[in-house]
N, C-alpha and C positions, 0 to 999 in steps of 0.2 A: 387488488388480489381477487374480490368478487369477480369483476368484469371478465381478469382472467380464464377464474376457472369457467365460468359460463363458456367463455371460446373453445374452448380445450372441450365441453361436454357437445355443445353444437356440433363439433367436428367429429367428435365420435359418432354423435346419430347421422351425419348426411354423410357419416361411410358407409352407412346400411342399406339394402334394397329396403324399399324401395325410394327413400331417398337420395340415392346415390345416384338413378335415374331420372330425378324429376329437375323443375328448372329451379334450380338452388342459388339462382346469379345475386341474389337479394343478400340472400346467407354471406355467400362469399365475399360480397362487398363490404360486407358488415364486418368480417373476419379481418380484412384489408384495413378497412378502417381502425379497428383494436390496433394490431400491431404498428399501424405508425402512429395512434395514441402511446402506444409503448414505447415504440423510441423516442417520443419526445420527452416520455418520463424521465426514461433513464439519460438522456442530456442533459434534463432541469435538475434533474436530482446531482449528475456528477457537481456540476456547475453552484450548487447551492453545496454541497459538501464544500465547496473551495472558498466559498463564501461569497461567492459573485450575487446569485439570483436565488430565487424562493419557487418552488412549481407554482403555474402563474393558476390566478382564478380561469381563466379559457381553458387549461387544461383542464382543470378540478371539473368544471361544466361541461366542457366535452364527455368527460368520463363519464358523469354522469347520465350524458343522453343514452350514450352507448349500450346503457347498463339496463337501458329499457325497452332493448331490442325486442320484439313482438316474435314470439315461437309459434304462433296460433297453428299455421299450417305443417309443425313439427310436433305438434300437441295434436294433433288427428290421429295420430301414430302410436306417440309414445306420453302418456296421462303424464299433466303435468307432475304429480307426485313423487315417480320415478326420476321426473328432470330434476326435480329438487334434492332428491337423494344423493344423485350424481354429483349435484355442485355441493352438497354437504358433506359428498364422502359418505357417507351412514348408509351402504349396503346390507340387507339382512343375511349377512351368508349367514346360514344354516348348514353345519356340519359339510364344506366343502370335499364335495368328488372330484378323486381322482380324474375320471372323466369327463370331468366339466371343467379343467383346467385347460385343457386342451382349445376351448373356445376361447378364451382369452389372445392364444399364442395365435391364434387362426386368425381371427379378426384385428388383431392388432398389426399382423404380416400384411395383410390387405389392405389395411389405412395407411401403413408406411409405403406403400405401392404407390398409391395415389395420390400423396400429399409429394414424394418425389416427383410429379409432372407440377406442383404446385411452384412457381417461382418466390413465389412469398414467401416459405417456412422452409428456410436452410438449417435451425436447431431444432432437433427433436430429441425429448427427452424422454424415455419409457420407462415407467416406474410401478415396478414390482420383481415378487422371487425369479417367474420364471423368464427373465429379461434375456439371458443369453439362450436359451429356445425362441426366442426371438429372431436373435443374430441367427442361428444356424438357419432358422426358417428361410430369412430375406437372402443371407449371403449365397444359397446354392442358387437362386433360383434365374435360368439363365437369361432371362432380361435385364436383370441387375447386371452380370456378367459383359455382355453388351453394352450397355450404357453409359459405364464406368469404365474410366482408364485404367483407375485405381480403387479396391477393395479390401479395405485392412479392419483390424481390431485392435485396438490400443488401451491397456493398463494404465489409468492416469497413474496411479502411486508408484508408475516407474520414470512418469516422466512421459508428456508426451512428445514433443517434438524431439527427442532423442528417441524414443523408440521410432517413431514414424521411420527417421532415416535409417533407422537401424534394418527396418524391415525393408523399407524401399532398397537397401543394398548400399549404401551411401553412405559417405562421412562428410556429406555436405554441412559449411556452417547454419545459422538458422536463415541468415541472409538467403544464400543460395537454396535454401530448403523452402522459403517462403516462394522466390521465384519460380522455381518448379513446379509447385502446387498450383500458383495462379494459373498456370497453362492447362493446367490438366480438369479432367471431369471425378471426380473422387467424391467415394461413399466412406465414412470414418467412422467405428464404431467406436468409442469412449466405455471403459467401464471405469463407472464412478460409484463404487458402493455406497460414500457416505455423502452421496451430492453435493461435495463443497464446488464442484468445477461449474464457476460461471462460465457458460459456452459464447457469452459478448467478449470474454476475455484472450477464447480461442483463438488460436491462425487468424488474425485481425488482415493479414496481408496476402492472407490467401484467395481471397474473392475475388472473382471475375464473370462479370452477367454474361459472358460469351460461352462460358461453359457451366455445367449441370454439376453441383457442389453441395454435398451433404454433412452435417453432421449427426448421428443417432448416438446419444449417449445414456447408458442403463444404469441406471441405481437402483440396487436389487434391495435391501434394506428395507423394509415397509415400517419400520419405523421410524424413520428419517423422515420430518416433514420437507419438502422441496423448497427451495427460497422461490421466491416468486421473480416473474421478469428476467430469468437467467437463459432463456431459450424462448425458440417463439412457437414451439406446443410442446405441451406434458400430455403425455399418452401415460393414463394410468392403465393398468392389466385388469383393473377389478373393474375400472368401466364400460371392459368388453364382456362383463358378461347380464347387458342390457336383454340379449335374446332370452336370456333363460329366467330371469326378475320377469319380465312380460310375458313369460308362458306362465307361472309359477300365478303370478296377477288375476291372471284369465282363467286357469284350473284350479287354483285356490290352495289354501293349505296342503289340503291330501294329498296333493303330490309328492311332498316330503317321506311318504310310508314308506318303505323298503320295496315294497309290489311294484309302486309306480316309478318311483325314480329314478331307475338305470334306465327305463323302457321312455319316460321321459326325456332326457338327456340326447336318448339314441336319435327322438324326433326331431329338438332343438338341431340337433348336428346336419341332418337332414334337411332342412327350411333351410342351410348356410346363411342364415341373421335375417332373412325376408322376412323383416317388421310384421308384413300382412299377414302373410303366410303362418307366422307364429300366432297371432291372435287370433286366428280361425281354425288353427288346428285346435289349441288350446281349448276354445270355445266346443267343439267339435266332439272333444274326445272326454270332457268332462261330461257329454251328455250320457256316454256308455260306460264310461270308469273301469267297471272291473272286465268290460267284454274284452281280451286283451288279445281275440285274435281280430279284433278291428284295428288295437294297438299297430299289429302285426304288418294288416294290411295296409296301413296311411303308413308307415313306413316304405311297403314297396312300392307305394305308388309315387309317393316322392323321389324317390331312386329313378324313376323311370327317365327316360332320354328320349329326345325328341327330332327328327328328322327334316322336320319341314322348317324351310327356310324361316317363314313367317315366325317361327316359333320365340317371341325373343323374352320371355319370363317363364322359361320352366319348371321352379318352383312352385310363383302364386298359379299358372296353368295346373302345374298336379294337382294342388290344394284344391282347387276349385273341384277341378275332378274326380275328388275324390267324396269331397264333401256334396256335389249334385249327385254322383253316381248313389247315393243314398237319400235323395228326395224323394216326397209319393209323387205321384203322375200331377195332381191341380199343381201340389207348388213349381213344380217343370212348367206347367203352360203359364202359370203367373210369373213367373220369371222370365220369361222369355215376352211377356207383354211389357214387361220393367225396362226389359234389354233395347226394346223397338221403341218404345213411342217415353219413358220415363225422360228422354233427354233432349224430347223435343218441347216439354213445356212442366212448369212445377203443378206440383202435385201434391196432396195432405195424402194421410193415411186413411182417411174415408172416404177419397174421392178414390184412390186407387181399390179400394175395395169393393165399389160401384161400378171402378171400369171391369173389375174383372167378372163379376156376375153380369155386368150389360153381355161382357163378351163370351157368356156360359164356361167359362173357367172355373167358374165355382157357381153354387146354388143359395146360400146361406151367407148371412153377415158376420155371423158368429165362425163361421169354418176360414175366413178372408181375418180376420183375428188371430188365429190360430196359425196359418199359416206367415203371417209377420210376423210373429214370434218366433217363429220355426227360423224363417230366413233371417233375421235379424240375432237370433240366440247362437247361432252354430249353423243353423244348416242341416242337422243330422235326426235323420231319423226311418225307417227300413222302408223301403217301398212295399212288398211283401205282395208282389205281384202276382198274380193267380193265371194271367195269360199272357206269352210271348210280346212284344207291342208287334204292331204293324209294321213294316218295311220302307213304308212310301218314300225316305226321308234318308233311305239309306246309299242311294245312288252319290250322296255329296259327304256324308260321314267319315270322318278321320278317326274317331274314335265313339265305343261302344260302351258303356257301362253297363251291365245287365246282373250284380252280383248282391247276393243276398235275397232271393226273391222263391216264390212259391210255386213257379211253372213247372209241367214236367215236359213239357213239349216244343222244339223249335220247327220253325218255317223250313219248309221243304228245300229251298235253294233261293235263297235271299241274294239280290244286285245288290254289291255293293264296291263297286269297282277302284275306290279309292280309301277304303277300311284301310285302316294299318294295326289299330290295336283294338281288342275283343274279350272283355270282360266277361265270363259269365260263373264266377267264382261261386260258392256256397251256395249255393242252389239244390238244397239236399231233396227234394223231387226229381231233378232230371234224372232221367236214367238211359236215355237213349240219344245219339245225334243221327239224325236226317243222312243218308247215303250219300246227298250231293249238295250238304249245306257249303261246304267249304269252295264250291266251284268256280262261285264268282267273287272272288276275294282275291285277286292277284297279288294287292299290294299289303296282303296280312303279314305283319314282322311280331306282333305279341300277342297272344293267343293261352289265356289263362281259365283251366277247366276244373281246378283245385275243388274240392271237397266237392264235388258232385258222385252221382248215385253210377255212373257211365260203368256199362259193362266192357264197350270196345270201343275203338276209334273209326271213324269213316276211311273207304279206299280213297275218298277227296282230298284225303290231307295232303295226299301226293301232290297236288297242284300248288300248294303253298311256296312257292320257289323261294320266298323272300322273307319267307319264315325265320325269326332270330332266335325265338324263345316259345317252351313248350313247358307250359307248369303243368303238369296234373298230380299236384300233392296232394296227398289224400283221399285218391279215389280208390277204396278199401274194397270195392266188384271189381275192379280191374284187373285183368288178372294175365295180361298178351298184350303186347305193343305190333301193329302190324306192321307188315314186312315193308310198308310203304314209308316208314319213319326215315329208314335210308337212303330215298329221296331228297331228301329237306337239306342241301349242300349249305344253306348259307346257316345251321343253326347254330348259335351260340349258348346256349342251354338249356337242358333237358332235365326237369325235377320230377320225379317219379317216387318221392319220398311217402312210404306210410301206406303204398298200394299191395296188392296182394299178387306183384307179378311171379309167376314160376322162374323163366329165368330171362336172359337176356339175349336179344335177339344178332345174331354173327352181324346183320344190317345197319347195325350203329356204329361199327368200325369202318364205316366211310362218313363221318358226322367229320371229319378231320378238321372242320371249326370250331366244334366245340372247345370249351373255355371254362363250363361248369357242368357236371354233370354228379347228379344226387338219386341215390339209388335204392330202394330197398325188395329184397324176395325172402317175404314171410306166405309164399303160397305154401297148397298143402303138399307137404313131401312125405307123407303117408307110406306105407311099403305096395300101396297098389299100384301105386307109379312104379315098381321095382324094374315091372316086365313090356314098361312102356318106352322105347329106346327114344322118341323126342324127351319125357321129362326125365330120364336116366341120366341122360349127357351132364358136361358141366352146367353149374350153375350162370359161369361168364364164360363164354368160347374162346378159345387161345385165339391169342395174338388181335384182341380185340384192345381194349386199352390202350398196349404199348403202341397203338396205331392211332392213340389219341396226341398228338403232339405237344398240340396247343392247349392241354389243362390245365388250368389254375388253380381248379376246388375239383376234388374227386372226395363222395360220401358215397359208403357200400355200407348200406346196413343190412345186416341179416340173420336171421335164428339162431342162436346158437345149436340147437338140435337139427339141423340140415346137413345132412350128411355129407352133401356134395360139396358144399362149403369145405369142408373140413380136409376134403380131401386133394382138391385142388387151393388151397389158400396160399401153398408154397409158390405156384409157378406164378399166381397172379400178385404174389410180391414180389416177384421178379422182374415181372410187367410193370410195375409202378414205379420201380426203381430209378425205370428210363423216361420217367416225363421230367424234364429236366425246368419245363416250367411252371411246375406244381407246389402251391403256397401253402394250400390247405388239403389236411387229409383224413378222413375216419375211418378207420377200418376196425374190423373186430379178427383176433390172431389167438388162436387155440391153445399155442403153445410158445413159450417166454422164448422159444429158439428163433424163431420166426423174427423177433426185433435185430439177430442179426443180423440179414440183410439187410434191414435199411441200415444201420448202425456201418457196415460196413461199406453201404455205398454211400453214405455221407463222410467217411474219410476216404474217398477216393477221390484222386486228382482228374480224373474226368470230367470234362466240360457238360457232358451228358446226364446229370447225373440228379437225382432228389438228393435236398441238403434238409435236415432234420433242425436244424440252429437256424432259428428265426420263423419257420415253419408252422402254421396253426395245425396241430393236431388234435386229433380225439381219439387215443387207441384202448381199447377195451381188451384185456390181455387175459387167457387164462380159459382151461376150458370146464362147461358150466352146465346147468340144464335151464331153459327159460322159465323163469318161477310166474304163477299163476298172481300171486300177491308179495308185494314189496316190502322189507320191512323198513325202507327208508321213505317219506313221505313223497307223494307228487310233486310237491313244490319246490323241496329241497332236490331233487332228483333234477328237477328243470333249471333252476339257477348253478345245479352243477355241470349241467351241460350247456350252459352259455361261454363258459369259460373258452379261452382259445385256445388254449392247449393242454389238455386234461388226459390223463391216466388214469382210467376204472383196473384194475387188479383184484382179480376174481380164484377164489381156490388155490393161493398162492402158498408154497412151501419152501421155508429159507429166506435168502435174500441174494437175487438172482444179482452179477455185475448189469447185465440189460436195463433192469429194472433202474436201479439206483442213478447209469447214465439219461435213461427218458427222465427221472426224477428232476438229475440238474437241468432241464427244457423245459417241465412241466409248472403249468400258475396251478393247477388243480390235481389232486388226487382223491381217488375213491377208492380204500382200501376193502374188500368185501369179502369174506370166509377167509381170511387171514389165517392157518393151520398151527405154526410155528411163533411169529413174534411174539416179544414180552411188552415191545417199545417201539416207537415209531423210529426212536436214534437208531435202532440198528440196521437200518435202511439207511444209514449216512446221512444222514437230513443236515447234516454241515453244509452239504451241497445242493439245497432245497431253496434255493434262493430268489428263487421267483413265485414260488410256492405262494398261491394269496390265500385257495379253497380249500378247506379237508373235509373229506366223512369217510367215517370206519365204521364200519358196519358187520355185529355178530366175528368180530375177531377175537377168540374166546379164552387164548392165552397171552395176550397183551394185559398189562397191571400198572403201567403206567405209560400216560401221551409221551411224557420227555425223560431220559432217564441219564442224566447227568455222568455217572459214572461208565454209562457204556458211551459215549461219544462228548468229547469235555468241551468240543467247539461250538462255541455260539450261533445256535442254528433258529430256523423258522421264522427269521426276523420283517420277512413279509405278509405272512400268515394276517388275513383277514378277517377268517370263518372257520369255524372248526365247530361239527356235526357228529358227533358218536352218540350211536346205538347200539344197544343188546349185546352189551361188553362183560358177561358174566366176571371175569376176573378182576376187571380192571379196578382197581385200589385207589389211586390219587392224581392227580392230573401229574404231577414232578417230583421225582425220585434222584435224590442224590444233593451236587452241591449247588449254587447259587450261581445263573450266569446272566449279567448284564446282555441285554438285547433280545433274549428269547421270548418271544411270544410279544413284544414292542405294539405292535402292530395290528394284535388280535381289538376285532372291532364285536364280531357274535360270538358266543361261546353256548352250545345246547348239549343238553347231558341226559340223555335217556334211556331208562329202562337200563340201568348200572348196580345189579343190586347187593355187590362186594364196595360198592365207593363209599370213603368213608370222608376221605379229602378233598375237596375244590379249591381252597384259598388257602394259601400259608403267607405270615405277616410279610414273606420274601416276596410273594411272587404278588400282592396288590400294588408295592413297590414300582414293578413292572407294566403292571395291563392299565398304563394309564388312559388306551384310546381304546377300554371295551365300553362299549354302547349298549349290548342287549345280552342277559342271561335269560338262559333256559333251564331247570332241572325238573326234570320228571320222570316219576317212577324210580327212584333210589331210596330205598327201605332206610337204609343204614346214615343216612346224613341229618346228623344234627344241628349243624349252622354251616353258614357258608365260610368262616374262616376257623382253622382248626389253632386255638389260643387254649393254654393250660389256666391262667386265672381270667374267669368269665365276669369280676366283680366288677369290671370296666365303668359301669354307671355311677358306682359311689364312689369313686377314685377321684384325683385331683388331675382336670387335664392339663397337660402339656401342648394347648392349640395348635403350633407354629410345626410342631412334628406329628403330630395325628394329623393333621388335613395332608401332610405327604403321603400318611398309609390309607388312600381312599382311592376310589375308583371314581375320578373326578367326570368320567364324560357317560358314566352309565344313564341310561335313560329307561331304561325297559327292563322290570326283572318278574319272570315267571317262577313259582315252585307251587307245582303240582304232584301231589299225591306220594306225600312224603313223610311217612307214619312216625316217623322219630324226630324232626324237626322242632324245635322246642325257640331257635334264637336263631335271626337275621344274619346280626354280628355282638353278640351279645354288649350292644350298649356304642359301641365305637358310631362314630361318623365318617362312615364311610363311602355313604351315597348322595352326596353335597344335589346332585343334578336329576336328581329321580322326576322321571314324571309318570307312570306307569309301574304299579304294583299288583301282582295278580297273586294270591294264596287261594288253594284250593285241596279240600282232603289232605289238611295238615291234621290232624284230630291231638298232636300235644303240642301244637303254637297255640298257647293262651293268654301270654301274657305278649304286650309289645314298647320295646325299649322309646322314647320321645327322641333319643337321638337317632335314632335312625328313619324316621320318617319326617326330618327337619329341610328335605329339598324344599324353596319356596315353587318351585317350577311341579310337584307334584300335582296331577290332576285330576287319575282316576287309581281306585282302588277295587279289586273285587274280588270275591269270597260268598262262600256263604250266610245267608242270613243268619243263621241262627248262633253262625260262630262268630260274627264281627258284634253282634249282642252281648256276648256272654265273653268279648275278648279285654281284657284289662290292660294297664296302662302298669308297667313297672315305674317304680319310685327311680326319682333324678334329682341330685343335687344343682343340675347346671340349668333343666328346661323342664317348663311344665307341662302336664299332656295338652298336646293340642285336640282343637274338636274336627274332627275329619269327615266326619256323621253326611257331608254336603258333596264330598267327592268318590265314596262308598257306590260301586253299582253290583249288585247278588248276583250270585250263579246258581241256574237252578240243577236239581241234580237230574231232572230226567228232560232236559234237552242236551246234545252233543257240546261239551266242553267247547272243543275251537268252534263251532260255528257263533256261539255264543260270546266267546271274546272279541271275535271275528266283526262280530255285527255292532259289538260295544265300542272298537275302536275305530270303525266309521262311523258311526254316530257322535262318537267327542269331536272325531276332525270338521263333522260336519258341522256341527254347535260350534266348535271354534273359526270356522270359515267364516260365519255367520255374524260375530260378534266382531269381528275385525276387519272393520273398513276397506283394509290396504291392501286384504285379502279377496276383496270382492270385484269381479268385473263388471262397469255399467258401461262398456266403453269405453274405449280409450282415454277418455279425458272426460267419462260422467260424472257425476257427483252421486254419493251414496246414503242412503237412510240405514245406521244400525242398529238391529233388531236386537231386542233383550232375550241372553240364554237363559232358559229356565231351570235350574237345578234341586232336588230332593233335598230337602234340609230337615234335618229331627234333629230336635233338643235336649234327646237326653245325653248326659255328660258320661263318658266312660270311669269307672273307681279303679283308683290305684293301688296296685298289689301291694 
C-alpha cells in the first residue's frame, strides 16, 4: 500500500509544469514497473486465497526496491516534507475556500487528460466531494469527444453493465455487450460513492490494446478509505492542491489573514500549477506583503499572452518578468553575467562575486552579498530609477519593463523596431511623453501608462497599428484622450479607469475591436462649462457604444453629481442593451426605472440581446450626492466591490419589484440611506440566494436584519459577511420565529455604531451560525453580553456537556468588542467559543470580572485590552475549571495611538512570531532544511483573584 500511494503522489507532481515538461522517462519507468508489481500481487494473492501459492519472497523484495525510488530531481521542486504529507494524506487545510476548490477540479481535469495518452493506466479512480465536477469538466471537453466512440456515466448501485446497455440503447445480453465494447474506444465514468467497486472486477472482457479504453471511477465520500490495488491510480482531489501548500510554504503563515487570502488564491490560479512559478511569486510577494497594488500587478502580468512563436513557458516567462522588471540596475548586469558565462564552468559564491566586481558590475564585496540575497530570496525589490536607461539595446527588445521608478523624463524617439510590450507603470514623476516617442515602435501590441503624472497623450500614438491594449488607470491629470485613439483599429482594451477625463471622445466608436473597455469621467462639470458647447454635450456621444459589438466588460464609472450623466443615462441603457456579447457590466443608474430596460431586455427572445442571468455586474442604483467621507470603511468598501455581481442601493424608498429581481442575481448588496425598511425580509430575501456579501449602511428605520414574521421562508442561506453600520433603530439581529438554514453560512458578522442593539445572539440562533469565524461589535452602548439568557448563573450550574458544546460557535476564531460601556459578560459562563484564538476588549469600563469557561479555546493566542483593566480584571468563581494564567498571551492597547492601527500591527506581528516558530512554515528552498528560532513572549506572575 506504501509503494502505492507513493505512485499515485509521483503522478500527481510530473502533471505539474514544470514537470510535465522535463525528461521524466526515469519516473515513468518506474510507474511501469509498480503496476506490473501490482499485478503480480494481485495473481499471487488470488492464487494463495485458493490455497495454491504464498506472495513469493522476489515479490516481497522487489516491492521493496521499488519503494526506494529516488525523487531527488522531484524534490528540487517540491520540499520533501510536502511529499511526505501527500503519501500521509495529513494536508493542513486550514478553513478551506470556496475558491480554492476550484484547483483541485482544474488540475485533476489535466492529469486525467494526460494519463488518457498513457497505455498503462486504464483504471482511474478520483477520490473526493467534488468528483462529479470532475466528470462535467473532462466530459465537454471536445478532445475527449473525438477520441472516444463512446462516453457515458454509470451509477454502480444501479448496476453496471445493465445500465451501460441501457444507455447505449441496447438489450444486448452481457455476452453481446462485452463484444461491443471490445471494438470500440470508450471513456466510462463509475460513480461509486462508497468505493466497494474493484475496477479488476470490471468489463474483464472488455479490453483490446487496438483501441483507447478507459475507466474513471468517483468515490465522493472522504470518509471511505479506498482499498488499495483495486485500480491502477487513485487520484485523490486534496492532492491537487499541491500549488497552493507551496505558495502558502514559501509566504508562510500570513497568508491565511483575510487581506491576503483571496488575493492569494487569485495568484495560485494564475501560475496554472507552474511549481516554479509558484515559489518565486510566493517568495516575491512576501517581500512587499501589504503592498497590494504589486499584488495587483503580478497578477496582470501573469495574465499576459505571448505572441512569439519562441515563447513556449509563458507563465515561468511572466514570473520572471515580473520579478526582474523590479531589480536595481547591478543586480540586472550580475544577472545577465550569471546568464552568459554561469553555464560554461562552476562557480562558488565568492568567485562569482569577484567576477562581477572584476567586470565593474559592482564595486564592493559586501553590495555582491547583498545582491545574492536579493536574487536568491525573491528577486524583488524597486529599482527607483532617477534617469530613463539608455536605448542602445532597444533595437532587439520584445519587451520593456520600466515600472515603479523615479524618472520624470523619457527619450525623444527611441528605435525600437521589434518592442511589443512597454511597461512604464507607476512612475509617479512622469508627467509628460515625448511628441514622437511612439514612432518607432511598429510592433507595440501592450503599452501600460497606469498611475503616472501624464497630462495628454502624443499625436504618435497614431502609428501604433498593432496596438492591442491601452492601460492608463489612474492617471488622475488626464483629463482628454486624443482624437488619434481612433486610429488604433486592432485595440482590444482600453482602461481609463480613475482619470479625470471630461467626456468621451465620438473617435472610440470606431475601436469596433474592442472587447474591454473601463471608463471613468470625474472631470470638473462645474457650471462654467455651462456656456462651453464642447464640455456641454453628452458625457458618451450617441450611438458610440451600441457600435461597440464585440464587448465583453463595459465599466462606466461616474459622479454621481454630473449632470450630464443624468441626463442622457436612459439612451445609453438603451445602447448597452444591444451588445449582445457583454458578460460584465457597471454602471451607476439614478433612477430604480432605469433596471427596466435591462430587466426587459433580458426577457426578450432576441438573439441580440444583454442577458442579466449569469452576468457579472456592479450596479449602483439610486440617486445620491458624492460624499466627501464614508461612513463604511475603505477596506470593507473594497472587498465589496470585488464581488461579481453586486447591488449598491442608495436613498432607496419602499421596495421597488426591480430591485428585489437584481437581488435574485446579486452575491452582494450594499444597502445605503435605506428611508423606509424595518427588515432586510421585506426586500424578499427568500429569493436572495446567491447572496454571499451584505452592508447596510445608516438605514435608520430597519430594527432588525431578519424578521421572521414578515417573510416565513428560509432565506440568506449563502450569506457569508454581513457589515452594518450607523443603524440608529436597529434592535436585534432576528425578530420572530425560528428558521432552520438562515444565516447557515454567515462566516463575518460586524456590528457598528448600533446604539438601540440590545440583542446579537439568542440560544436559537448560536444553534445556527455554526460556520461564523469573526465577530465584530463596536460602538453599541446598550449590549450587555453577547447571547441574551434570562438566568446568567450558568457557571455554578450542573453541566449538561454533550448539549452545551451544540449551543456554541464552534469555528469562531476572532472576537472584537469595542467600546461598549454596558458590557458586563462574554456569555455569561457558557462554552461557547471551543476555537477562539483572538480576543480583543477595549473601552469595556463594566467587564470586570471574566468567566474560565469562556476563555477555555486551547487554540487562543492573543488577548488585548488595556493595561490597567486586564490588572484589575478578575476571574469569576467555577465549579467545573479553574482560572487560567493568560498574563503570557495578553498584549495592551494604548489609548493615545489609533485603535486599528494598533491591532493591525499586533496581528502581523503574532503571525510573524508564529511563521517563525514553525519549521513547515518556513521557506529555505524547496527541499532546505531549517533552524527554529525560539518566540519570545511577556510573561508576569502575578495570579489574577477570583470574584
Amino acid at each position: 500500500m506504501e509503494l502505492n500511494r507513493k505512485k499515485d503522489v509521483v503522478c500527481v507532481i510530473l502533471s505539474y509544469p514544470p514537470m510535465n515538461s522535463m525528461n521524466k522517462e526515469t519516473h515513468k519507468n518506474w510507474v511501469r514497473d509498480v503496476l506490473k508489481i501490482n499485478d503480480k500481487v494481485r495473481r499471487e494473492t488470488k492464487m494463495f486465497s485458493m490455497g495454491k501459492t504464498e506472495v513469493s519472497s522476489e515479490t516481497i523484495k522487489t516491492n521493496e526496491l521499488l519503494l526506494n525510488h529516488s525523487l531527488d530531481d522531484i524534490e528540487a521542486y517540491v520540499p520533501p516534507m510536502i511529499i511526505q504529507k501527500m503519501c500521509d494524506q495529513t494536508w493542513p487545510l486550514t478553513c478551506p475556500d470556496e475558491k480554492l476548490h476550484n484547483l483541485p477540479v482544474n488540475f485533476v481535469t489535466r492529469q486525467i487528460l494526460e494519463e488518457i495518452e498513457n497505455p498503462e493506466v486504464q483504471r482511474i479512480r478520483v477520490f473526493g466531494g467534488d468528483g462529479l465536477r470532475v466528470i462535467s469538466a473532462v466530459k465537454d471537453l471536445p478532445q475527449i469527444q473525438q477520441r472516444f466512440d463512446i462516453v457515458i456515466q454509470v451509477d454502480t448501485s444501479l448496476g453496471i453493465e445493465n445500465n451501460i446497455a441501457i444507455q447505449l440503447g441496447s438489450s444486448r445480453n452481457r455476452g453481446k455487450l462485452n463484444e461491443f465494447l471490445k471494438t470500440k474506444s470508450f471513456l466510462i465514468f463509475l460513480i461509486d460513492d462508497f468505493g466497494w467497486t474493484n475496477l479488476y472486477e470490471v468489463g474483464k472482457e472488455w479490453w483490446n490494446s487496438n483501441n483507447i479504453q478507459k475507466i474513471v471511477c468517483i468515490t465522493r465520500d472522504q470518509k471511505i478509505y479506498p482499498r488499495t490495488m483495486t485500480e491502477d491510480l487513485l487520484i485523490r482531489l486534496d492532492d491537487h492542491l499541491l500549488s497552493w501548500e507551496l505558495f502558502c510554504l514559501n509566504f508562510g503563515k500570513i497568508v491565511h489573514l483575510p487581506c491576503f487570502k483571496q488575493k492569494a488564491i487569485y495568484v495560485v490560479e494564475k501560475c496554472c500549477g507552474h511549481l516554479l512559478a509558484i515559489v518565486l511569486m510566493a517568495r516575491a510577494l512576501k517581500r512587499v506583503q501589504f503592498d497590494f497594488s504589486v499584488w495587483k500587478h503580478a497578477c496582470y502580468m501573469l495574465s499576459l499572452q505571448h505572441n512569439r512563436s519562441q515563447m513556449v513557458d509563458r507563465v515561468l516567462c511572466n514570473t520572471l518578468a515580473f520579478i526582474l522588471g523590479r531589480l536595481s540596475d547591478s543586480a540586472h548586469e550580475c544577472l545577465k553575467y550569471c546568464a552568459f558565462y554561469l553555464d560554461r564552468k562552476e562557480m562558488n559564491k565568492d568567485d562569482l562575486i569577484q567576477e562581477w566586481i572584476k567586470h565593474a558590475s559592482i564595486s564592493k564585496f559586501d553590495e555582491g552579498e547583498k545582491i545574492v540575497g536579493d536574487l536568491v530570496s525573491a528577486f524583488l525589490g524597486g529599482k527607483g530609477l532617477s534617469r530613463a536607461p539608455k536605448y542602445e539595446a532597444c533595437e532587439v527588445a520584445f519587451e520593456i519593463h520600466l515600472m515603479n521608478n523615479k524618472f520624470s523624463e523619457l527619450p525623444n524617439s527611441p528605435n525600437c523596431p521589434q518592442l511589443c510590450t512597454l511597461f512604464l507603470q507607476n512612475n509617479c514623476f512622469l508627467r509628460a511623453i515625448p511628441p514622437l516617442f511612439f514612432q518607432h515602435m511598429p510592433m507595440l501590441q501592450i503599452l501600460d501608462l497606469s498611475h503616472t503624472k501624464i497630462r495628454s497623450l502624443p499625436h504618435s500614438l497614431s502609428g501604433l497599428a498593432l496596438l492591442q491594449r491601452l492601460l492608463l488607470r489612474g492617471c488622475k491629470l488626464l483629463m482628454e484622450l486624443p482624437p488619434e485613439v481612433g486610429e488604433l483599429n486592432n485595440l482590444k482594451a482600453l482602461d481609463f479607469e480613475g482619470t479625470e477625463i471630461i467626456r468621451l471622445l465620438v473617435e472610440v466608436g470606431k475601436l469596433t475591436n474592442l472587447t474591454s473597455l473601463k471608463m471613468s469621467f470625474y472631470g470638473d462639470t462645474d457650471d462654467r462649462w455651462k456656456d462651453d458647447h464642447y464640455y456641454s454635450r453628452r458625457i458618451i456621444p450617441q450611438n458610440v457604444v451600441c457600435n461597440l459589438l464585440q464587448l465583453e466588460e463595459l465599466i462606466i464609472d461616474v459622479s454621481p453629481d454630473d449632470k450630464r450623466w443624468n441626463s442622457n443615462v436612459k439612451d445609453i441603457v438603451e445602447e448597452v442593451c444591444q451588445l449582445d456579447r457583454l458578460n460584465t457590466l457597471q454602471i451607476y443608474l439614478p433612477k430604480v426605472l432605469l433596471l427596466n430596460e435591462l430587466w426587459k431586455n433580458a426577457s426578450s427572445s432576441s438573439s441580440s440581446s444583454t442577458k442579466i442571468s449569469g452576468m457579472n455586474f456592479r450596479f449602483i442604483v439610486g440617486s445620491h450626492m458624492k460624499r466627501i467621507i464614508s461612513r463604511v470603511p475603505l477596506d470593507v468598501a473594497a472587498k465589496f466591490g470585488e464581488q461579481e455581481r453586486y447591488l449598491k442601493y442608495v436613498n432607496g424608498e419602499c421596495f421597488p419589484i426591480e430591485i428585489e429581481k437584481i437581488l435574485g442575481e446579486a452575491t452582494a448588496l450594499f444597502l445605503d440611506r435605506h428611508s423606509t425598511a424595518t427588515s432586510l425580509s421585506e426586500f424578499g430575501i427568500g429569493t436572495m440566494k446567491n447572496l454571499k456579501c451584505c452592508v447596510l449602511a445608516e438605514c435608520d428605520e430597519i430594527q432588525a436584519i431578519v424578521d421572521a414574521d414578515v417573510n416565513r421562508y428560509p432565506s440568506l442561506k449563502s450569506l457569508e459577511y454581513l457589515n452594518v453600520y450607523y443603524m440608529k433603530n436597529l434592535k436585534s439581529m432576528w425578530k420572530g420565529g425560528f428558521q432552520w438554514g438562515v444565516l447557515s453560512c454567515l462566516k463575518v458578522l460586524a456590528l457598528y455604531t448600533c446604539p438601540q442593539l440590545t440583542t446579537i445572539f439568542t440560544s436559537d440562533m448560536i444553534f445556527i451560525l455554526r460556520n461564523l469565524e469573526e465577530l465584530v461589535v463596536e460602538d453599541c452602548p446598550k449590549i450587555e453580553s453577547l447571547i441574551a439568557i434570562h438566568n446568567h448563573n450558568y457557571a455554578n450550574a450542573t453541566f449538561d456537556f454533550p448539549k452545551l458544546n451544540k449551543m456554541s460557535l464552534p469555528r469562531l476564531k476572532k472576537m472584537s468588542l469595542h467600546y461598549l460601556p454596558r458590557l458586563v459578560s462574554i456569555s455569561y459562563g457558557l462554552i461557547i467559543l471551543p476555537k477562539l484564538e483572538w480576543m480583543s476588549l477595549y473601552d469595556c469600563p463594566s467587564f470586570k470580572t471574566l468567566y474560565p469557561e469562556e476563555v477555555q479555546s486551547k487554540d487562543l493566542w492573543t488577548i488585548t485590552g488595556e493595561a490597567k483593566w486586564w490588572e484589575e480584571l478578575k476571574w469569576n468563581d467555577s465549579k467545573c475549571f479553574g482560572p487560567p494564567n493568560l498574563d503570557s498571551i495578553f498584549v495592551p492597547i494604548y489609548w493615545d495611538k489609533d485603535l486599528t492601527t494598533q491591532l493591525a500591527e499586533i496581528n502581523v506581528q503574532h503571525q510573524a512570531g508564529m511563521q517563525q516558530t514553525e519549521p513547515s512554515q518556513q521557506p529555505a528552498g524547496p527541499g532546505g532544511s531549517l533552524k527554529t528560532p525560539t518566540m519570545k513572549v511577556r510573561r508576569r506572575s502575578k495570579q489574577k483573584q477570583v470574584a
